[in-house]
C-alpha positions in Angstrom: 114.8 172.8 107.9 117.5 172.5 105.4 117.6 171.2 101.7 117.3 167.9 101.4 115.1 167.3 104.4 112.0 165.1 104.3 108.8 167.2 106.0 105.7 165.9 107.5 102.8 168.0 107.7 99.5 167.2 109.5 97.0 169.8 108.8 95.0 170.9 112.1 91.7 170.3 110.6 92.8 166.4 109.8 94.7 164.2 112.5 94.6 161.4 110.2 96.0 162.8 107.2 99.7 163.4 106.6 101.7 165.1 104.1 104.9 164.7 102.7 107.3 167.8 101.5 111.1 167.6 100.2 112.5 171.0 101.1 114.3 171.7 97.4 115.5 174.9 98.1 117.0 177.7 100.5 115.5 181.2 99.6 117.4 182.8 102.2 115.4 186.6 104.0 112.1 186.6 102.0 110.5 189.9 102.2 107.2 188.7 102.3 107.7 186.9 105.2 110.0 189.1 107.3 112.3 185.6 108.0 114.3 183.1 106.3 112.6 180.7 104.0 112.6 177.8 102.1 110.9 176.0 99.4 109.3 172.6 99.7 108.0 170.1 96.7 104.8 168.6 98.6 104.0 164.8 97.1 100.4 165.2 98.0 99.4 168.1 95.4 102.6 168.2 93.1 103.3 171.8 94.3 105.9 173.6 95.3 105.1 176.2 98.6 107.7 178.9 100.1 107.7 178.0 104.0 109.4 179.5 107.2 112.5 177.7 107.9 112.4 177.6 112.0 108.8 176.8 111.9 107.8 175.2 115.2 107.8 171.5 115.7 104.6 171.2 115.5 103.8 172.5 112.0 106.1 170.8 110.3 108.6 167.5 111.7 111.6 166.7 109.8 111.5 163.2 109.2 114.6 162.5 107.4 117.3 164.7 107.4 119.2 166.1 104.0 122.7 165.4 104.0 125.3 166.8 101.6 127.8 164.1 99.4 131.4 165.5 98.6 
């Protein structure tokens, strides 16, 4: 995941229900975490969340790719 993507997340106990996160910013090594990070807006709930940035495919699916202008 890299800023500027646009994450789906479909929550194991819900099939049906999807959710929608921009990835807004790279935190780099978070200590908490013991990896590299990111953090995501999610539309759903207004929040923003620190994720893992290589989580697996089937946690979260980038479904529109960031791109950089300039």
């Amino acid at each position: 995941m890299k800023v500027g993507d646009l994450i789906q997340y479909t929550p194991p106990s819900d099939g049906d229900e999807i959710v929608l996160g921009l990835v807004v910013k790279d935190l780099g090594f978070n200590v908490s975490l013991q990896e590299q990070a990111v953090q995501v807006y999610w539309f759903d709930s207004n929040i923003y969340t620190t994720e893992r940035k290589n989580s697996s495919p089937q946690i979260y699916e980038v479904i529109s790719e960031g791109r950089r202008l300039g």
